[in-house]
C-alpha positions in Angstrom: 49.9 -16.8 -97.3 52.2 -15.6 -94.6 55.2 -14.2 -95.4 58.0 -14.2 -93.4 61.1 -11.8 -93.6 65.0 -13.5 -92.8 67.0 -11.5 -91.0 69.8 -14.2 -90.9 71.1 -16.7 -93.4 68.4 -19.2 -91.6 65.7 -20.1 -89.5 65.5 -23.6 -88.1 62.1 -24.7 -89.5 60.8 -25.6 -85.3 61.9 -22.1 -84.9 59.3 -20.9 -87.5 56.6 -23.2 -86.7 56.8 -21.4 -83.5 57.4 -17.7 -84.3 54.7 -17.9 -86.9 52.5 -19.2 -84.1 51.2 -22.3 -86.0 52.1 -24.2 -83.0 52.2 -23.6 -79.5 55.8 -25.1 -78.7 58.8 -26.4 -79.7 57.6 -30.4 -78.7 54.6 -29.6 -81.4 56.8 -28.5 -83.6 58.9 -31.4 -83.4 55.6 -33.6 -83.5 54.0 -32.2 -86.6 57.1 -32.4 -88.6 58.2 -35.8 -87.6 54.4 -37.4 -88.3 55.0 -35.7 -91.5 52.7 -32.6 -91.7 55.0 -30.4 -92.9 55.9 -29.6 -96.5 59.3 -28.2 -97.9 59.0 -26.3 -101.3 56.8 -28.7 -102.0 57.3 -32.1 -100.9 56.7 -33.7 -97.1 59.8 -32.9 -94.6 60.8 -35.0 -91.4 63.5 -33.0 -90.8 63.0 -30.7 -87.5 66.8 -29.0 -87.6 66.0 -28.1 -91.5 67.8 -24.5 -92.1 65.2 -22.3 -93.7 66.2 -20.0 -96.0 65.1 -17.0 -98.3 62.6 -18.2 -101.2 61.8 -21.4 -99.6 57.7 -22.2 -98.6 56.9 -24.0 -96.1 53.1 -25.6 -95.6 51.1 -26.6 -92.6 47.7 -27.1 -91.6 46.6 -25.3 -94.5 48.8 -22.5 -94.0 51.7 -21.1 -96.6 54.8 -19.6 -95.4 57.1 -17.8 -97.8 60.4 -16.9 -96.6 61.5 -13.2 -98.3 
């Protein structure tokens, strides 16, 4: 599990995908949330301007994210 420490109110989730380096770019980003491969505390996502906040996990490609 990665954890991932806010240092705002919010990240935008295509944001994280990106400075957590589980994808390469902000267009992969966009891809892999849209076909629905990324999960929200818990249940699938398609939004890719989602506001991440503190104590929310985000999953993908077998990797867990907690926001702290």
């Amino acid at each position: 599990m990665l954890e991932f420490t806010l240092k705002g109110e919010f990240i935008p989730l295509i944001q994280l995908l990106k400075i957590t380096d589980l994808v390469s770019s902000g267009g992969e980003a966009q891809m892999v949330v849209t076909d629905g491969l990324v999960s929200y505390n818990g249940v699938i996502d398609y939004r890719k301007r989602l506001k991440v906040k503190k104590g929310d996990v985000i999953e993908f490609n077998g990797q867990t994210i907690k926001i702290i």
